[in-house]
VOVEXSE-739840 format. One record per atom (N, C-alpha, C, O): atom name; residue number from 1; x, y, z. Coordinates in steps of 0.2 Angstrom, whole numbers. Atoms other than C-alpha are relative to their C-alpha. Example, Ala and Ser with C-alpha at 12.3 -4.5 7.8 and 13.67 -1.06 7.14 Angstrom:
! VOVEXSE-739840
[rec N; 1; [4; -6; 0]] [rec CA; 1; [62; -22; 39]] [rec C; 1; [4; 6; 0]] [rec O; 1; [9; 5; 3]] [rec N; 2; [-4; -6; -1]] [rec CA; 2; [68; -5; 36]] [rec C; 2; [-4; 5; 3]] [rec O; 2; [-1; 11; 4]] 
***
This chain:
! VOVEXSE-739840
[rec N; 1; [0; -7; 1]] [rec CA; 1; [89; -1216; 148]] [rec C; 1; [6; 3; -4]] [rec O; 1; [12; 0; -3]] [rec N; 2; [-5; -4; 3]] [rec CA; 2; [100; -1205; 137]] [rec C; 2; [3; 4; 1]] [rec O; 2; [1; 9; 0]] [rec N; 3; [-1; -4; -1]] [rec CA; 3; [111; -1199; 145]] [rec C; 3; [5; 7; -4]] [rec O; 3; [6; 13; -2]] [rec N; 4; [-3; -4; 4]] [rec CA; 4; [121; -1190; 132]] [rec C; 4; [-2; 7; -1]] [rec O; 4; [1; 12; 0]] [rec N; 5; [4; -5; -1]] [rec CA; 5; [107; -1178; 130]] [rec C; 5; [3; 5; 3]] [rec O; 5; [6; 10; 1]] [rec N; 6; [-1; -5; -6]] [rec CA; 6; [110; -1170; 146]] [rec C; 6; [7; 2; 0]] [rec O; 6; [8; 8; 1]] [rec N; 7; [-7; -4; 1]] [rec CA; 7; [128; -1168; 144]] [rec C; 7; [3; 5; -4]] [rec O; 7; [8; 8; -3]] [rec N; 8; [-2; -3; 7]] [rec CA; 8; [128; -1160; 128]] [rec C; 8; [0; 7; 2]] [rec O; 8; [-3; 9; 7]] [rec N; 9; [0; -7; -3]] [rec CA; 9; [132; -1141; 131]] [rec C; 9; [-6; 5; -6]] [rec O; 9; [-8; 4; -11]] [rec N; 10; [5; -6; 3]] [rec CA; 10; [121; -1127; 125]] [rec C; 10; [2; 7; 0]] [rec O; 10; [7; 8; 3]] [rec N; 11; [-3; -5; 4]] [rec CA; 11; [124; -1111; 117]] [rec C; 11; [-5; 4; -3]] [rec O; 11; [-8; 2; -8]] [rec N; 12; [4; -3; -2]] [rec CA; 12; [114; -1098; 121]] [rec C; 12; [0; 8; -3]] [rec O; 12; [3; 12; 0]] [rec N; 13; [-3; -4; 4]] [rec CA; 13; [112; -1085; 106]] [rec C; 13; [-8; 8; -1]] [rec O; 13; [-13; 7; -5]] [rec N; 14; [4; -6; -1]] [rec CA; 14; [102; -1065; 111]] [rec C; 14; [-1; 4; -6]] [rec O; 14; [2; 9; -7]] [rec N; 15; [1; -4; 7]] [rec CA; 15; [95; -1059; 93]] [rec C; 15; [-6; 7; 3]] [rec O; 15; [-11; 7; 5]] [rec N; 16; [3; -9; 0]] [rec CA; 16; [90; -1038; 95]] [rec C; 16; [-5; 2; -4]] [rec O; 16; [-11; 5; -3]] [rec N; 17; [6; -1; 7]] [rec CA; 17; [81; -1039; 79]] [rec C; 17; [-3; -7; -2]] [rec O; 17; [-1; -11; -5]] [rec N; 18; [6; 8; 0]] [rec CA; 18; [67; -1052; 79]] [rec C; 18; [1; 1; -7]] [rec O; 18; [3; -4; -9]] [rec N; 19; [1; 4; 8]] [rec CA; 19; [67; -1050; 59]] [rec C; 19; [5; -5; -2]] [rec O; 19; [5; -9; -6]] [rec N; 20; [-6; 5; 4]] [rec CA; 20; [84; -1059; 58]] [rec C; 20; [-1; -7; 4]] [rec O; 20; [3; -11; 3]] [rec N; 21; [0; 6; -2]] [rec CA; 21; [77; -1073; 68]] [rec C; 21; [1; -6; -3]] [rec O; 21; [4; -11; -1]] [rec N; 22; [-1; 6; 3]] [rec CA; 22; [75; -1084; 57]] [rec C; 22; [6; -2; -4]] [rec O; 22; [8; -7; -6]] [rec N; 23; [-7; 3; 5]] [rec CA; 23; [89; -1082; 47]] [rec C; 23; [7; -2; 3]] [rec O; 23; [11; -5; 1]] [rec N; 24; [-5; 2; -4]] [rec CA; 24; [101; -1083; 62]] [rec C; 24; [-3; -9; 1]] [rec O; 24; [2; -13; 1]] [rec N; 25; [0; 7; -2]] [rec CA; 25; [94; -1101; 65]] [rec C; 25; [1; -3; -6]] [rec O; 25; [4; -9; -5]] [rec N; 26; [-2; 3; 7]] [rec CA; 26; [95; -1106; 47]] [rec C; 26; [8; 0; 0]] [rec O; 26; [10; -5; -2]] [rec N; 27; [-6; 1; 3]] [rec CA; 27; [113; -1102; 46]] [rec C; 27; [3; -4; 7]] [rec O; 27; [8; -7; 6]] [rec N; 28; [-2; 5; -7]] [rec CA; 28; [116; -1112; 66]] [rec C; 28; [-3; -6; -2]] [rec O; 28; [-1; -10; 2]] [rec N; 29; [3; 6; 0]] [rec CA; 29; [106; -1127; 60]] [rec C; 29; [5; -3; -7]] [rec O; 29; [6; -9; -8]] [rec N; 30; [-3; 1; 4]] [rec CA; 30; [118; -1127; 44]] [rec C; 30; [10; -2; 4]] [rec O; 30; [15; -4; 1]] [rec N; 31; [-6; 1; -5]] [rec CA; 31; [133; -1129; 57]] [rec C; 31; [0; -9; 1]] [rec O; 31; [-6; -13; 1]] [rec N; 32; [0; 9; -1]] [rec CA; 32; [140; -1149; 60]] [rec C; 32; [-1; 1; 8]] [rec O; 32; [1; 6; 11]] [rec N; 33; [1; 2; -6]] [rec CA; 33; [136; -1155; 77]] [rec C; 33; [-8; 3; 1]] [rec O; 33; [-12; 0; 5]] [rec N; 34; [7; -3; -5]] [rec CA; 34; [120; -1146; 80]] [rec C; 34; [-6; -4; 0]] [rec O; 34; [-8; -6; -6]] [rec N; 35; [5; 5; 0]] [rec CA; 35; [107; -1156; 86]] [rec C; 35; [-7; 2; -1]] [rec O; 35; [-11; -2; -4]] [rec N; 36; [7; -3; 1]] [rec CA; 36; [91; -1143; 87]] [rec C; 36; [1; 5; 4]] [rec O; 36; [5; 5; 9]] [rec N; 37; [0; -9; 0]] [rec CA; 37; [88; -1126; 89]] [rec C; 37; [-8; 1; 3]] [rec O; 37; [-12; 0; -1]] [rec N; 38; [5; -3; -2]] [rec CA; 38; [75; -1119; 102]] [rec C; 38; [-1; 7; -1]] [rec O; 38; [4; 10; -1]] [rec N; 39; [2; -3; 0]] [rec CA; 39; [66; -1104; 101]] [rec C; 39; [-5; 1; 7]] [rec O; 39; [-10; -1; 10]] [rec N; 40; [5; -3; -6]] [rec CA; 40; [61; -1094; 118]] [rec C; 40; [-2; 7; -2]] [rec O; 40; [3; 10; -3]] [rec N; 41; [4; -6; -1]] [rec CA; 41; [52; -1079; 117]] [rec C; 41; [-4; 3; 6]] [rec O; 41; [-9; 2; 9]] [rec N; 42; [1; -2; -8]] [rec CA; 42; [53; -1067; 133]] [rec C; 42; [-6; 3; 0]] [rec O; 42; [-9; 7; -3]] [rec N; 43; [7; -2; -3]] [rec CA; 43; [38; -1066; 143]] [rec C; 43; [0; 9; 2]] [rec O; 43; [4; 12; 5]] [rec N; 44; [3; -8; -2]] [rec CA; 44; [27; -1048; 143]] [rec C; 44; [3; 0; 7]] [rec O; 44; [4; -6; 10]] [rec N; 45; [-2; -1; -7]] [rec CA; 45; [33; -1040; 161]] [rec C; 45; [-10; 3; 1]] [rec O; 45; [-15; 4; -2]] [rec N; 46; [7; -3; -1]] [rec CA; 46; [18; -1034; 170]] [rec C; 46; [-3; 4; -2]] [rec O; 46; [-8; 4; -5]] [rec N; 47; [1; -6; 4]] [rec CA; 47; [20; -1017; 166]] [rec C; 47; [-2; -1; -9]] [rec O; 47; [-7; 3; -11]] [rec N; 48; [3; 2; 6]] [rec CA; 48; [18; -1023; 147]] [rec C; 48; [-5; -3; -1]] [rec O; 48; [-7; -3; -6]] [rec N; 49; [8; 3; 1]] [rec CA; 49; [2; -1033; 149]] [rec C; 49; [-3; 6; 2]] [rec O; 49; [-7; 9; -2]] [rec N; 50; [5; -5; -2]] [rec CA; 50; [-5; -1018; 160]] [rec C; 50; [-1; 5; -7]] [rec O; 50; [-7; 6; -10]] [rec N; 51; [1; -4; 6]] [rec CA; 51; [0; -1005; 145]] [rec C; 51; [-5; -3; -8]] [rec O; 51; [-9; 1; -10]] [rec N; 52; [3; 3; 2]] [rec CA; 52; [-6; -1018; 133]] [rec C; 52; [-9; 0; -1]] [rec O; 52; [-13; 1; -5]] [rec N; 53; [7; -3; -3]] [rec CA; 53; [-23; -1017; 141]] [rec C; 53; [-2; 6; -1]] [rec O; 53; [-7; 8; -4]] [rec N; 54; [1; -9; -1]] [rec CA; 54; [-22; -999; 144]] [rec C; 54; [-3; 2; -9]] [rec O; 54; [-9; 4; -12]] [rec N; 55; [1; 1; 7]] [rec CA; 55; [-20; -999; 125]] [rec C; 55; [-5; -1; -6]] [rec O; 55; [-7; 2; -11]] [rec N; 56; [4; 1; 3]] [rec CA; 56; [-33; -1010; 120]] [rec C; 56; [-8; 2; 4]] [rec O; 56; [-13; 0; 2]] [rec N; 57; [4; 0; -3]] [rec CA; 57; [-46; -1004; 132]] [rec C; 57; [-3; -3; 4]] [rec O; 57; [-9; -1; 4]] [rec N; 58; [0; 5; -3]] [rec CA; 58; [-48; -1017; 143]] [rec C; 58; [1; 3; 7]] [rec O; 58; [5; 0; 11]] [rec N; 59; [-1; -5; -8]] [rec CA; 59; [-48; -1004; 160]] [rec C; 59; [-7; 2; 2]] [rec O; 59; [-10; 3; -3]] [rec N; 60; [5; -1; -3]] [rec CA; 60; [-63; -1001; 169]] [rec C; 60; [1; 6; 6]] [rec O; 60; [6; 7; 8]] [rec N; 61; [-1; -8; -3]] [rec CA; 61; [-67; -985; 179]] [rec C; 61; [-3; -3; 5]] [rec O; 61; [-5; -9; 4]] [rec N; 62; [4; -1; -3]] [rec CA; 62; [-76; -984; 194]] [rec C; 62; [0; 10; 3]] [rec O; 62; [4; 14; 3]] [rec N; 63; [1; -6; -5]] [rec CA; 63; [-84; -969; 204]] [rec C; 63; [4; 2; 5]] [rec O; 63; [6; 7; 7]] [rec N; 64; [-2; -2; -10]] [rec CA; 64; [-77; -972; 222]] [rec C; 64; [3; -8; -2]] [rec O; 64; [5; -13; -6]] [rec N; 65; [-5; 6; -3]] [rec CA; 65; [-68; -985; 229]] [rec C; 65; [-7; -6; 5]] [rec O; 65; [-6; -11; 7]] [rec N; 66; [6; 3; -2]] [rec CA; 66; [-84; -992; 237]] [rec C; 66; [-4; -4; -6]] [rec O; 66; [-7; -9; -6]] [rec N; 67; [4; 2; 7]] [rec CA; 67; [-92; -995; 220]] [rec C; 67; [5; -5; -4]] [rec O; 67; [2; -8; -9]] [rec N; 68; [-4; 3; 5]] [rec CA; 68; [-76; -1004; 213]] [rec C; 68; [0; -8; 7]] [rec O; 68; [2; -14; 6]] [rec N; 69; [1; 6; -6]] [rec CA; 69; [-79; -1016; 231]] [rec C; 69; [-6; -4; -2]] [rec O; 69; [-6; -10; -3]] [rec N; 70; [6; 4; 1]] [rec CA; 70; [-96; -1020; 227]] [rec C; 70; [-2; -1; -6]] [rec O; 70; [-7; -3; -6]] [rec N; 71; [-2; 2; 6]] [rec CA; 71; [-93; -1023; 210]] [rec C; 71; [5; -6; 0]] [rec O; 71; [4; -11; -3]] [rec N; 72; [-5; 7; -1]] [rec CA; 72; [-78; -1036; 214]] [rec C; 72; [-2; -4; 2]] [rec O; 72; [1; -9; 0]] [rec N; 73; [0; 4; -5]] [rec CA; 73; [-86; -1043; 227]] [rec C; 73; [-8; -3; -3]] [rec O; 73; [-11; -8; -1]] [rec N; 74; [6; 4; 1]] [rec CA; 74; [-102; -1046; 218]] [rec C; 74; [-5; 3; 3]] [rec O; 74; [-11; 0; 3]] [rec N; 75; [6; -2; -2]] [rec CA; 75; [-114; -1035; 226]] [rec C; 75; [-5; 7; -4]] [rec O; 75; [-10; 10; -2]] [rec N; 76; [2; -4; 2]] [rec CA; 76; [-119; -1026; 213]] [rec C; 76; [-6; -2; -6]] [rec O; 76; [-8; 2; -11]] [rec N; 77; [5; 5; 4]] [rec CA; 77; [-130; -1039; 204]] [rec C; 77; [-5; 1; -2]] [rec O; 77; [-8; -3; -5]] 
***
């Protein structure tokens, strides 16, 4: 096992504007030492999936609260 890997330190760089993403890792990959450059890209929160939906339509109504039961549960077949 390699442990060198594991030791190596990380350097951990918050870009505001996704258009310069690319060009920031172009000029960190042009740096000596550097071994390789991940890209994370933060996970939607709930509320932006919900809105997302909201968005694309993807929301369903019911009448009552009884109607949105038997519709869940399969009773409306």
């Amino acid at each position: 096992m390699n442990t060198s890997v594991i030791n190596e330190p990380k350097l951990v760089v918050t870009v505001s504007d996704p258009t310069m993403l690319t060009k920031v890792k172009n000029a960190i990959k042009m740096l000596n030492g550097v071994s390789s450059i991940s890209i994370l890209k933060p996970k939607k929160t709930g509320l932006e999936l919900a809105e997302e939906d909201k968005a694309k339509g993807r929301v369903t109504r019911w009448n009552s609260v009884d109607e949105m039961f038997d519709t869940v549960l399969g009773y409306n077949c």
